[in-house]
MARGUGU-87061 format. One record per residue (C-alpha): residue number from 1; residue in three letters; z, y, x. Coordinates in nm, 4 decimals. Layout:
(NUM,'ALA',(Z,Y,X));
...
***
This chain:
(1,'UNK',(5.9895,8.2949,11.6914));
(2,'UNK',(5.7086,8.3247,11.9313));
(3,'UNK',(5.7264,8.1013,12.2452));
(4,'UNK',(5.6305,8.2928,12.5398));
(5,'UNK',(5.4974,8.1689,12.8441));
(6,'UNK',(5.4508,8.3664,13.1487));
(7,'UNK',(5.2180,8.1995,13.4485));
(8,'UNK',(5.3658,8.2573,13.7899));
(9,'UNK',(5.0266,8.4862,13.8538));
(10,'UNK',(5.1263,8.7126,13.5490));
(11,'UNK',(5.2176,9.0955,13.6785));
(12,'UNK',(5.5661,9.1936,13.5744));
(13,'UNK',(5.7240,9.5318,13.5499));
(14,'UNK',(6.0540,9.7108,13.4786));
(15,'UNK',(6.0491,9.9812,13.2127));
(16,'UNK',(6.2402,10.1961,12.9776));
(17,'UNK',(6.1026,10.1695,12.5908));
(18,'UNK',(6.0072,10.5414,12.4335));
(19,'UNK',(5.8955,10.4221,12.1148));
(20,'UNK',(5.9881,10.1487,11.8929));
(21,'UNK',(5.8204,10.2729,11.5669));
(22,'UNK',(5.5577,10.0093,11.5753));
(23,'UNK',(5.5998,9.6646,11.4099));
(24,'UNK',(5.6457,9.4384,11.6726));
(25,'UNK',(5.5266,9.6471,11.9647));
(26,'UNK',(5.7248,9.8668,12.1822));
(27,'UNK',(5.5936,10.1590,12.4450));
(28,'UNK',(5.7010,10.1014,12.7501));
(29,'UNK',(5.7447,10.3745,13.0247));
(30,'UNK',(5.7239,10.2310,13.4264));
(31,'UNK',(5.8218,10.4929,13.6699));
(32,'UNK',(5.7455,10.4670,14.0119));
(33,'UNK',(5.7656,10.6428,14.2996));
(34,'UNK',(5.4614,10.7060,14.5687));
(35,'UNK',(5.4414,10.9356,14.9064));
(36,'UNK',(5.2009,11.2239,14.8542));
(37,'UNK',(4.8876,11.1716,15.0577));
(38,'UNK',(4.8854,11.5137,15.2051));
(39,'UNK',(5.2412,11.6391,15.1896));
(40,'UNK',(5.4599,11.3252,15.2807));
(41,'UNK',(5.6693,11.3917,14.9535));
(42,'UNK',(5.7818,11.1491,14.7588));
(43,'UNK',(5.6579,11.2125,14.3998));
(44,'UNK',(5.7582,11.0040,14.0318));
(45,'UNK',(5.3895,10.9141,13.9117));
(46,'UNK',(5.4797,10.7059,13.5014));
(47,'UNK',(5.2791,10.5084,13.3225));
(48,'UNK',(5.3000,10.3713,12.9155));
(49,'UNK',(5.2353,10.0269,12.8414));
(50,'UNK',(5.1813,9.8640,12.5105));
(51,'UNK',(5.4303,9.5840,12.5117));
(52,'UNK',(5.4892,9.2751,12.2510));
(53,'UNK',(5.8067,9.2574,12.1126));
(54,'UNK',(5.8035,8.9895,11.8367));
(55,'UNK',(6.1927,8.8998,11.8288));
(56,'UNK',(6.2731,9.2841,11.7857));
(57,'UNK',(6.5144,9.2658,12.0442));
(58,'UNK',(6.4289,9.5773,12.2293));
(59,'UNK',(6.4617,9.9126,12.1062));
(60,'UNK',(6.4163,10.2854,12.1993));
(61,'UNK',(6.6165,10.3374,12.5542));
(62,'UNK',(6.6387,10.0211,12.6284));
(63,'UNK',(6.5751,9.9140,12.9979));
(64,'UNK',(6.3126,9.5853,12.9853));
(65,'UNK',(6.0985,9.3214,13.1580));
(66,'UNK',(5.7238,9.3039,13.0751));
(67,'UNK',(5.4838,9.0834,13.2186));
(68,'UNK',(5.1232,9.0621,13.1505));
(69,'UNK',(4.9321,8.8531,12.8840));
(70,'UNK',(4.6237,8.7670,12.6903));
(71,'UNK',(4.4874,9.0802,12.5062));
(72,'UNK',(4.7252,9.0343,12.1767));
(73,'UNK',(4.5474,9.3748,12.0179));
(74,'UNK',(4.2984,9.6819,12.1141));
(75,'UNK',(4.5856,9.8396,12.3568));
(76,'UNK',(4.8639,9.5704,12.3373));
(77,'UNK',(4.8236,9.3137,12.6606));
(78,'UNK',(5.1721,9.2557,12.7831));
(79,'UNK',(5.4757,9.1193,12.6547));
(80,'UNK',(5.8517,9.2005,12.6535));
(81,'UNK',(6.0495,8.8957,12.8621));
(82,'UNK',(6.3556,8.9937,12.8874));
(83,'UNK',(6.5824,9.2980,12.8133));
(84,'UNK',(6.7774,9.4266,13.1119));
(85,'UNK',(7.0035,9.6991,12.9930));
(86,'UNK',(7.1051,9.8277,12.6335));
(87,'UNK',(7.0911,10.1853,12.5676));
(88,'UNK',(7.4229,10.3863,12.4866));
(89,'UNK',(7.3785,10.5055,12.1209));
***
């Protein structure tokens, strides 16, 4: 089991996994919602993040916690700290 350590500096985010297919890595999708610099609207702008996930706890659907970390590969430089919600299978 990896220990993970998370400074108080470290960005976290809240996320629902998309992908699960990679060994010990999850894709992480972060929603979040911004007002349109023009129109006032309020608009859903996502993003993916690469996410650690060495315990395997985490899989597809499932709402998470990441939190940044040392670059652990070429794309993968945050780690899953917690899972929030289980999806409904």
């Amino acid at each position: 089991m990896e220990r993970v350590s998370v400074s108080s500096s470290a960005r976290s985010l809240v996320g629902r996994v998309v992908s699960d297919k990679m060994m010990k890595t999850v894709v992480v999708l972060v929603e979040r919602r911004v007002r349109h610099a023009v129109y006032g609207k309020i608009v859903a702008r996502s993003k993916k993040y690469h996410a650690r996930n060495s315990d395997l706890s985490a899989k597809e659907g499932d709402i998470v916690e990441i939190s940044e970390c040392r670059p652990i590969a070429k794309t993968v430089s945050w780690r899953v700290t917690r899972l929030l919600d289980k999806a409904r299978r």
